[in-house]
Kinemage of the C-alpha trace (Angstrom):
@kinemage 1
@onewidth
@group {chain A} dominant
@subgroup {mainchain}
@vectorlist {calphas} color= white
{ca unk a 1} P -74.254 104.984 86.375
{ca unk a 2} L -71.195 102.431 85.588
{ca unk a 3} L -71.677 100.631 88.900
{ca unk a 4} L -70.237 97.237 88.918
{ca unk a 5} L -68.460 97.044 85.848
{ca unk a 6} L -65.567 98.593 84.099
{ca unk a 7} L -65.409 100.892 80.846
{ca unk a 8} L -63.844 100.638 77.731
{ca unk a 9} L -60.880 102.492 77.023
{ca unk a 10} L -62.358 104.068 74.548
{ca unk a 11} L -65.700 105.010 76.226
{ca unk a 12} L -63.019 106.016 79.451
{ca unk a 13} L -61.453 108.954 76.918
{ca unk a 14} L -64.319 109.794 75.303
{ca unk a 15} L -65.349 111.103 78.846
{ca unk a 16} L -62.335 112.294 79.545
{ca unk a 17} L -61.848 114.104 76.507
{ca unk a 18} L -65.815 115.968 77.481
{ca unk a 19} L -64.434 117.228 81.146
{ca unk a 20} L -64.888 120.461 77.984
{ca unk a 21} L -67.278 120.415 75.482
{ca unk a 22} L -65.839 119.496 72.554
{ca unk a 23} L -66.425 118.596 68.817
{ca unk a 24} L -66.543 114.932 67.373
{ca unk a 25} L -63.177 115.512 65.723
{ca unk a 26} L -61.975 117.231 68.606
{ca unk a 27} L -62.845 113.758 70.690
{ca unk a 28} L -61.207 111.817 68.169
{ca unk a 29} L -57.916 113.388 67.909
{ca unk a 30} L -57.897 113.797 72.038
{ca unk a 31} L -58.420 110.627 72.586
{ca unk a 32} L -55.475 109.441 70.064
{ca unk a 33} L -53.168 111.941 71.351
{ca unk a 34} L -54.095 110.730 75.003
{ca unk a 35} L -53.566 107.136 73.821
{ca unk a 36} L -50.695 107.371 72.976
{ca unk a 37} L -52.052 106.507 69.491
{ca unk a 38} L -53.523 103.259 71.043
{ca unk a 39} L -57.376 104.130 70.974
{ca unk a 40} L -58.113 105.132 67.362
{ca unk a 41} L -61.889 106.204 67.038
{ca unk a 42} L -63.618 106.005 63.685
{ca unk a 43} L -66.286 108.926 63.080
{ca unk a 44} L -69.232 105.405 62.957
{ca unk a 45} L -67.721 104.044 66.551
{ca unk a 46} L -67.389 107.819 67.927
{ca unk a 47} L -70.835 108.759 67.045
{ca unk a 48} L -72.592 105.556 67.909
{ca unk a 49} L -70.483 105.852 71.383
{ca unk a 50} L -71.931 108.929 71.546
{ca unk a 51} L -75.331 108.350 71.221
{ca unk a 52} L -74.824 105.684 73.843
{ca unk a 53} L -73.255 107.870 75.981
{ca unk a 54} L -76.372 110.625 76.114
{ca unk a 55} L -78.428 107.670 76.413
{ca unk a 56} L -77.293 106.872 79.474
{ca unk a 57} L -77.071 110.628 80.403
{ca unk a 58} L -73.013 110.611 81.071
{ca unk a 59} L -72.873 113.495 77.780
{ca unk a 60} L -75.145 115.760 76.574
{ca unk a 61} L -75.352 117.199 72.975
{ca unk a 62} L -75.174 121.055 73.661
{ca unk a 63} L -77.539 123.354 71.269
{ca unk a 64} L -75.940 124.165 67.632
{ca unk a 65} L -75.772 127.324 66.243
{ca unk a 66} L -78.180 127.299 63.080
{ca unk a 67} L -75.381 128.058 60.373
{ca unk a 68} L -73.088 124.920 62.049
{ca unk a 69} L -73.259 121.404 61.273
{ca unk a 70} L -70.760 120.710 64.132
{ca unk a 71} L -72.156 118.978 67.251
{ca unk a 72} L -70.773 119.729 70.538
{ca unk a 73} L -70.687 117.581 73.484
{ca unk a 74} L -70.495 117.695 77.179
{ca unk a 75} L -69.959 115.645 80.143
{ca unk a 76} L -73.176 115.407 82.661
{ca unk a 77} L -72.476 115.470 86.293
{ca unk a 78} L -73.566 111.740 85.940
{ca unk a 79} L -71.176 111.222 83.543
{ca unk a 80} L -68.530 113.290 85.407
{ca unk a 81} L -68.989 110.468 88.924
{ca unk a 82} L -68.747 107.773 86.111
{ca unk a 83} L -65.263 109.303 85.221
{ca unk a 84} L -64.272 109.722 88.503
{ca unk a 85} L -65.056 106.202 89.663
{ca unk a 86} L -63.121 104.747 86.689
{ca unk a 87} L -60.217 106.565 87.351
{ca unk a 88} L -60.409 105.745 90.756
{ca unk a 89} L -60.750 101.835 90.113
{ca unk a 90} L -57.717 101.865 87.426
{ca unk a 91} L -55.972 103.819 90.053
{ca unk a 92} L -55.835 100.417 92.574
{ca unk a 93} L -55.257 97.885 89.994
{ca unk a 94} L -52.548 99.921 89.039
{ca unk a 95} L -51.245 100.226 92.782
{ca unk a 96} L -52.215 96.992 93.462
{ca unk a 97} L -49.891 95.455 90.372
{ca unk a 98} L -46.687 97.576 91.472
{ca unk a 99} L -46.975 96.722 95.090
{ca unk a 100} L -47.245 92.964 93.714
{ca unk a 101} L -44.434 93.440 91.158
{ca unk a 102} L -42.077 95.018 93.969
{ca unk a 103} L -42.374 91.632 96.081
{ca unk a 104} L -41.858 89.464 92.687
């Protein structure tokens, strides 16, 4: 698990974008669109990421039908308290800079 240290932003909506099992384009244009265009994933970083990612058991590659070259992916329940964590921890820096910024 992703204890004691942050994740990317990219590696933070690749999960995101696997809450549903999705496609590698699919992940790609998710995590653009929920970038706001900032995170831009080529299909080598995605799929590298990706084997990274079911390395560490946070996504699983679900079975392909036979006729399909497309592989799906899914978030684990590992990879689910990863995502969960993260969002949790960006949640109080982000708190945590407003409540400073208000006494500025």
């Amino acid at each position: 698990m992703a204890e004691g240290y942050a994740l990317t932003e990219a590696t933070y909506y690749i999960l995101l974008s696997l809450v549903r099992p999705r496609h590698g384009y699919g992940i790609m244009q998710l995590t653009e669109e929920l970038s706001g265009g900032r995170v831009h994933l080529a299909a080598g970083t995605l799929y590298g990421a990706l084997s990274a990612l079911t390395d560490k058991g946070w996504i699983i590659q679900l079975p392909s039908q036979d006729d399909s070259r497309r592989k799906e992916y899914k978030l684990t329940e590992d990879g689910l308290q990863v995502l969960r964590r993260e969002t949790a921890r960006l949640r109080e820096l982000a708190d945590n800079g407003e409540r400073i910024l208000r006494e500025a």
